[in-house]
N, CA, C and O of each residue as an XYZ file, in Angstrom:
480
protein
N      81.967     66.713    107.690
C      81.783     66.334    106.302
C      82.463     64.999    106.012
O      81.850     64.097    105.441
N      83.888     64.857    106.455
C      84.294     63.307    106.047
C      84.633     62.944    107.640
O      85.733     62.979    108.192
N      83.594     62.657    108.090
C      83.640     62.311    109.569
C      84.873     60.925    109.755
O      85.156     60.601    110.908
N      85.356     60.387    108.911
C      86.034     59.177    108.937
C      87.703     59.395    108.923
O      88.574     58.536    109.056
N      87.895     61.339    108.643
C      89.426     61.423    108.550
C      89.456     62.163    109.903
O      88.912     63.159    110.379
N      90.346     61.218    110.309
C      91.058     61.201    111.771
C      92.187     61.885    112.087
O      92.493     62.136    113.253
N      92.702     62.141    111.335
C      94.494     62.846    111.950
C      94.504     64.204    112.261
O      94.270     64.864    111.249
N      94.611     64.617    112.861
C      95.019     66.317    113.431
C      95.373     67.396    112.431
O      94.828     68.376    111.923
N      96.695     66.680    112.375
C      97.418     67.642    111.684
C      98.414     66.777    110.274
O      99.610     66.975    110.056
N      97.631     65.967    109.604
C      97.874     65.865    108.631
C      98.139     67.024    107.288
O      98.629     66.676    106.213
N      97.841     68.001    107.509
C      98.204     68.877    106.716
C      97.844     69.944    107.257
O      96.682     70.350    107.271
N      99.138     70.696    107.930
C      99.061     71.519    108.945
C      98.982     73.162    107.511
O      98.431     74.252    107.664
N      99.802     72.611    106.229
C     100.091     73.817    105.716
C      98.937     73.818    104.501
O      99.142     74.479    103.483
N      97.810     73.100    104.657
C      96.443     73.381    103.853
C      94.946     73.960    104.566
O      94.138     73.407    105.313
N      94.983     74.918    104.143
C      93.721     75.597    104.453
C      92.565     75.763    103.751
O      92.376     74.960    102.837
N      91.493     76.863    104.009
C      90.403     77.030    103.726
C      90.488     78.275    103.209
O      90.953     79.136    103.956
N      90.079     78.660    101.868
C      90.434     79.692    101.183
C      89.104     79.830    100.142
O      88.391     78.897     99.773
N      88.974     81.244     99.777
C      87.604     81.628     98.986
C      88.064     82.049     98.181
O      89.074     82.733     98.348
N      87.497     81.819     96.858
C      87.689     82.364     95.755
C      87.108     83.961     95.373
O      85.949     84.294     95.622
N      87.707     84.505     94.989
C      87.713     86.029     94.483
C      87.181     86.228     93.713
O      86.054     86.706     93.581
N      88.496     85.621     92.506
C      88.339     86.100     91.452
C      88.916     85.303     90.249
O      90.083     84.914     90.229
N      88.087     85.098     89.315
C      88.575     84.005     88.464
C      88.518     84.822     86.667
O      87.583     85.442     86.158
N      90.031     84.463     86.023
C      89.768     84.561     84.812
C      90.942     84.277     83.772
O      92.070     84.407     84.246
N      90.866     83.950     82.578
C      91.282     83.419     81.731
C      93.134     83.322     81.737
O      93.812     84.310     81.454
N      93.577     82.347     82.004
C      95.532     82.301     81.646
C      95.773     82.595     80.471
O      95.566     81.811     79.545
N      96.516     84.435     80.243
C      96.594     84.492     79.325
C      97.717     83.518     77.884
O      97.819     83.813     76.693
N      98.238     82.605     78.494
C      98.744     81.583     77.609
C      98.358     80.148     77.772
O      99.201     79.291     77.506
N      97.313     79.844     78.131
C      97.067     78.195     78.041
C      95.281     78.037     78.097
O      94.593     78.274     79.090
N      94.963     77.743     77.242
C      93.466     77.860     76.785
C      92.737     76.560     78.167
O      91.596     76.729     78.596
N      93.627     75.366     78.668
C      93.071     74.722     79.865
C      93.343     74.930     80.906
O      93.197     73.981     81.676
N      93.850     76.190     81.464
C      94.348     76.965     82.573
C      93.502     78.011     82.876
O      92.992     78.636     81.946
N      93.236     78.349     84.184
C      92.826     79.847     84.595
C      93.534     80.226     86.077
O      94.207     79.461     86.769
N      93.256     81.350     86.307
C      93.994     81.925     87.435
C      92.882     82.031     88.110
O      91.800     82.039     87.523
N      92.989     82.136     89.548
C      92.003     81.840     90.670
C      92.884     83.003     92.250
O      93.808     82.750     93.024
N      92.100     84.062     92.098
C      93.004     84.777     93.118
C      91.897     84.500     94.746
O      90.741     84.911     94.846
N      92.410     83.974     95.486
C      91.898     83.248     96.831
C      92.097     84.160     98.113
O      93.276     84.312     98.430
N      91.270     84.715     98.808
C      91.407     84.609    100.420
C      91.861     83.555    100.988
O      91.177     82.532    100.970
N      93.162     83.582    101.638
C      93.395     82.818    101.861
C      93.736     82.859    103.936
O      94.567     82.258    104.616
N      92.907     83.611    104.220
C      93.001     84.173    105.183
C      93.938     85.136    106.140
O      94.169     85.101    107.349
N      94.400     86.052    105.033
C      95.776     87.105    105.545
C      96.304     87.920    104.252
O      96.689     89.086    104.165
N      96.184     86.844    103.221
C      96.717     87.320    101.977
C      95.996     86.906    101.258
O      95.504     85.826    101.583
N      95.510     87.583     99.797
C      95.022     87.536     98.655
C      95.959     86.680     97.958
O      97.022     87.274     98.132
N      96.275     85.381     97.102
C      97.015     84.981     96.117
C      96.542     84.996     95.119
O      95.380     85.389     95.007
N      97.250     84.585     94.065
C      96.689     83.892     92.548
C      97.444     82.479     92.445
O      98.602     82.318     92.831
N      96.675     81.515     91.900
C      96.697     80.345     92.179
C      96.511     79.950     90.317
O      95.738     80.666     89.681
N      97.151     78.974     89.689
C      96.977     78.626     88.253
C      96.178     77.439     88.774
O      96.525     76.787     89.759
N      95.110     77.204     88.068
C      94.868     75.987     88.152
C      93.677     75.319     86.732
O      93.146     76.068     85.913
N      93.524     74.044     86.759
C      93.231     73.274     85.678
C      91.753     73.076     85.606
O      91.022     72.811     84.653
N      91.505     73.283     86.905
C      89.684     72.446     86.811
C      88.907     73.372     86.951
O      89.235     74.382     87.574
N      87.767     73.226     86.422
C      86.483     74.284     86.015
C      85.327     74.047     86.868
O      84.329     74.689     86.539
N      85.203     73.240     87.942
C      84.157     73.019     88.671
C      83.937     74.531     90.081
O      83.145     74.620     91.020
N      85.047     75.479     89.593
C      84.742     76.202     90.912
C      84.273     77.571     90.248
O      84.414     77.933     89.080
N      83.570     78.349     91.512
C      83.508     79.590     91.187
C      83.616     81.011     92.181
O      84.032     80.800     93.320
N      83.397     81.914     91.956
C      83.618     82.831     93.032
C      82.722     82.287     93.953
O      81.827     81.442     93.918
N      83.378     83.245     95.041
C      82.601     82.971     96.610
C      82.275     81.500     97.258
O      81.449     81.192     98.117
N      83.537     80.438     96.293
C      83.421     78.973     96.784
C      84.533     79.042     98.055
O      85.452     79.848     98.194
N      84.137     77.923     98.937
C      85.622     78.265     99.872
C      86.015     76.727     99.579
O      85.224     75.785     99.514
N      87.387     76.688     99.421
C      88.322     75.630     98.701
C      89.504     74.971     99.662
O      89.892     75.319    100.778
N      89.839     74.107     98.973
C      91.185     73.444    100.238
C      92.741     74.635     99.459
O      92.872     74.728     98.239
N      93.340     75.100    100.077
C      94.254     75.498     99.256
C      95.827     74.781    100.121
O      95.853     74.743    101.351
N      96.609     74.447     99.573
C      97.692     73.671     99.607
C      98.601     74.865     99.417
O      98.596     75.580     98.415
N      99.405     75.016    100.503
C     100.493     76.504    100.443
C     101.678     75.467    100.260
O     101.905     74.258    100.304
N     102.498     77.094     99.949
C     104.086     76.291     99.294
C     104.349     75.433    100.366
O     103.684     75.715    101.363
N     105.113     74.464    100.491
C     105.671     73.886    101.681
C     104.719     72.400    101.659
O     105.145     71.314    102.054
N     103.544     72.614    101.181
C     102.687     71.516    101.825
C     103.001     70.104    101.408
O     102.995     70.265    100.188
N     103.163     69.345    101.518
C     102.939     67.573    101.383
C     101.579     66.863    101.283
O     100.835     66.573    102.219
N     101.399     66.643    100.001
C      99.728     65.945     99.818
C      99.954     64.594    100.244
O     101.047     64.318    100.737
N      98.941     63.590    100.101
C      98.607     62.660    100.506
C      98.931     61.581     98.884
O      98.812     60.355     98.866
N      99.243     62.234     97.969
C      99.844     61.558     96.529
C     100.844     61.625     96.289
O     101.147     61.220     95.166
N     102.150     62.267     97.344
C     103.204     62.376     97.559
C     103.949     64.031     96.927
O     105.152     64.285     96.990
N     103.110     64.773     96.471
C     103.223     65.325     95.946
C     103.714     66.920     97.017
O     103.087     67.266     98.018
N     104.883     67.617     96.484
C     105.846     68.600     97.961
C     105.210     69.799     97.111
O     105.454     69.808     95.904
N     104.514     70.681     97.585
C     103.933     71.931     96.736
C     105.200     72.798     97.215
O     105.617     72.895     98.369
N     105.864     73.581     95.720
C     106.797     74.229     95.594
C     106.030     75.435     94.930
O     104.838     75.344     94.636
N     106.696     76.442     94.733
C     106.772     78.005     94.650
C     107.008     77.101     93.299
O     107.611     76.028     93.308
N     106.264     77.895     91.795
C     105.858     77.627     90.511
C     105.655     78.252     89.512
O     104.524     78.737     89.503
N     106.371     78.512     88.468
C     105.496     79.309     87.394
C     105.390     78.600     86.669
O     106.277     77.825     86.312
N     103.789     78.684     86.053
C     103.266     77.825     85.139
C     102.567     78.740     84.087
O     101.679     79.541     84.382
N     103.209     78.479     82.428
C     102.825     79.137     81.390
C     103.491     80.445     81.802
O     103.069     81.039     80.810
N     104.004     81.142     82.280
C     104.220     82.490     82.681
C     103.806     82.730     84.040
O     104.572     83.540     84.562
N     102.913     82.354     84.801
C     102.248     83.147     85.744
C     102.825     82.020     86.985
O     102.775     80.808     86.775
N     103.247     82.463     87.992
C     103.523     82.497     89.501
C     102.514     82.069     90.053
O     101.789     82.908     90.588
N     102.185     80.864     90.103
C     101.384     80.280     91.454
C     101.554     79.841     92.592
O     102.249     78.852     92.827
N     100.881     80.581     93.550
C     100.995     80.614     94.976
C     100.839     79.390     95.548
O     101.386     79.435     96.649
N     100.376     78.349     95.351
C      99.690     77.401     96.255
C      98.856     76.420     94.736
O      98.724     76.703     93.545
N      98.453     75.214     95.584
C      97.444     74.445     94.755
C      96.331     74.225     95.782
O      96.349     74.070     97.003
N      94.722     74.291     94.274
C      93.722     74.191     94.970
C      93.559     72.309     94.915
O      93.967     71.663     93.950
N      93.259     72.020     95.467
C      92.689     70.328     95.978
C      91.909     69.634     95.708
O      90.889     69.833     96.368
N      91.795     68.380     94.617
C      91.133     67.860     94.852
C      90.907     66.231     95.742
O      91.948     65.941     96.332
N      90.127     65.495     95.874
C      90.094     64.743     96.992
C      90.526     63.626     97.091
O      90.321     63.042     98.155
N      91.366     62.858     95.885
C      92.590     62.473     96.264
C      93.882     63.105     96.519
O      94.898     62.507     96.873
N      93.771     64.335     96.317
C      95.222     64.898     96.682
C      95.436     65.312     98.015
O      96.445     65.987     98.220
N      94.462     64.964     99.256
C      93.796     64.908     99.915
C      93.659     63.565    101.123
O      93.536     63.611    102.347
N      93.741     62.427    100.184
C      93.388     61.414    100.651
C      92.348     60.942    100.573
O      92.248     59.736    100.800
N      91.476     61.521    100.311
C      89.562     61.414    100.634
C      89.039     60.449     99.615
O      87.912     60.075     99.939
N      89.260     60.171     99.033
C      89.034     59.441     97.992
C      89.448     59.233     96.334
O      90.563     59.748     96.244
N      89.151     58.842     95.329
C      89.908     58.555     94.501
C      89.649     59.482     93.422
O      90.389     59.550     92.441
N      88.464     60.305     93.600
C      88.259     61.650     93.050
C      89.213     62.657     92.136
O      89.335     63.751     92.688
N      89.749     62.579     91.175
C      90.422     63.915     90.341
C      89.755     64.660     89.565
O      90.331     65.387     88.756
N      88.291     64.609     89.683
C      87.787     65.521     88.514
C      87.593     66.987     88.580
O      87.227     67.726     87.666
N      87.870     67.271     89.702
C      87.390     68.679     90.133
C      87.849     69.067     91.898
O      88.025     68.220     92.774
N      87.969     70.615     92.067
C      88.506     70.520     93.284
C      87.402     70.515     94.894
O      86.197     70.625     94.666
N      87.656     70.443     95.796
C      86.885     69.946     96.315
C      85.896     71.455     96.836
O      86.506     72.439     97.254
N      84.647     71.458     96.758
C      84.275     72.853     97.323
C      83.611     72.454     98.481
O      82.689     71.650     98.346
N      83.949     72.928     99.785
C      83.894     72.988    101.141
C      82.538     73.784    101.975
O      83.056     74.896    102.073
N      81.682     73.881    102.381
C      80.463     73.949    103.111
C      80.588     75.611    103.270
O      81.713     76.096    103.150
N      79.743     76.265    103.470
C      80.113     77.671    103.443
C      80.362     78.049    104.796
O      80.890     79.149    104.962
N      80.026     77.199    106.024
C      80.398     77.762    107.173
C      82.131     77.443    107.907
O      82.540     77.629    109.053
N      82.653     77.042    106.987
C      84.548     76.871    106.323
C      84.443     78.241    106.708
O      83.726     79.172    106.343
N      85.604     78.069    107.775
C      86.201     79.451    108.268
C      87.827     79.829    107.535
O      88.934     79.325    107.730
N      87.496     80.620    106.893
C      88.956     81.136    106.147
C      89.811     81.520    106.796
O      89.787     82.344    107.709
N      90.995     80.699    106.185
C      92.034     80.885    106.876
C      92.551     79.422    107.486
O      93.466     78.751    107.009
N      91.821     79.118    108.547
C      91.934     78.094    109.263
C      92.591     76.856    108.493
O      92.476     76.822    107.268
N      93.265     75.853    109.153
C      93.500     74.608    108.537
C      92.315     73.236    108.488
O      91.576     72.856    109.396
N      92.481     72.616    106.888
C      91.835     72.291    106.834
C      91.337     70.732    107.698
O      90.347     70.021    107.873
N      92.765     70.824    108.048
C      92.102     69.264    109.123
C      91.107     69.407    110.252
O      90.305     68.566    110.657
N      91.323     70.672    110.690
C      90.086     71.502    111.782
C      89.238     71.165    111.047
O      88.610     70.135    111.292
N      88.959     71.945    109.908
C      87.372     71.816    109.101
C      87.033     70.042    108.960
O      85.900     69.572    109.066
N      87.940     69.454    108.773
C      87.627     68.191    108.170
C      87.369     66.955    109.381
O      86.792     65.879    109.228
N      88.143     67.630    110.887
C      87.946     67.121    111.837
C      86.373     67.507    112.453
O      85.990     67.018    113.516
């Protein structure tokens, strides 16, 4: 898909994760919760953008990870709710200059896996 990103293991701690289950944050009217396969464990994930839906498979960014906007994904509660991870979009990523939405990934994205495999 982005035949032009080269590095291995640029983000060893972002994977390929499917969406479940999606529905309303009960305190923030531009928030929803997004509970993901994330290949081992089910999470819930807060997140901002509306371009996804069930049965999408997504980049998900686990605690620990380091984006490409400098950004260190930490363990979070936002509005009340505990989010596991962030979903991606494709500057957070590197991929381009993209923030409008997160990136949704080809359906033959094997869950679980990291996403530089998929992207390699």
């Amino acid at each position: 898909m982005f035949g032009w990103f080269k590095q291995k293991t640029q983000y060893p701690q972002v994977v390929v994760a499917q969406i479940k289950a999606l529905r309303a944050h009960p305190q923030a009217d531009k928030l929803q919760l997004v509970t993901v396969d994330s290949g081992g464990s089910d999470l819930e994930i807060v997140c901002g953008a509306w371009n996804i839906k069930v049965g999408d498979k997504v980049p998900l960014a686990q605690i620990g990870a380091k984006l490409a906007n400098g950004l260190a994904i930490k363990e979070a509660t936002i509005r009340g709710i505990k989010s596991g991870g962030m979903l991606c979009a494709a500057d957070e990523l590197g991929l381009g200059d993209d923030h409008t939405g997160i990136i949704i990934l080809n359906n033959n994205a094997k869950v679980g896996s990291s996403i530089d495999k998929y992207l390699n």
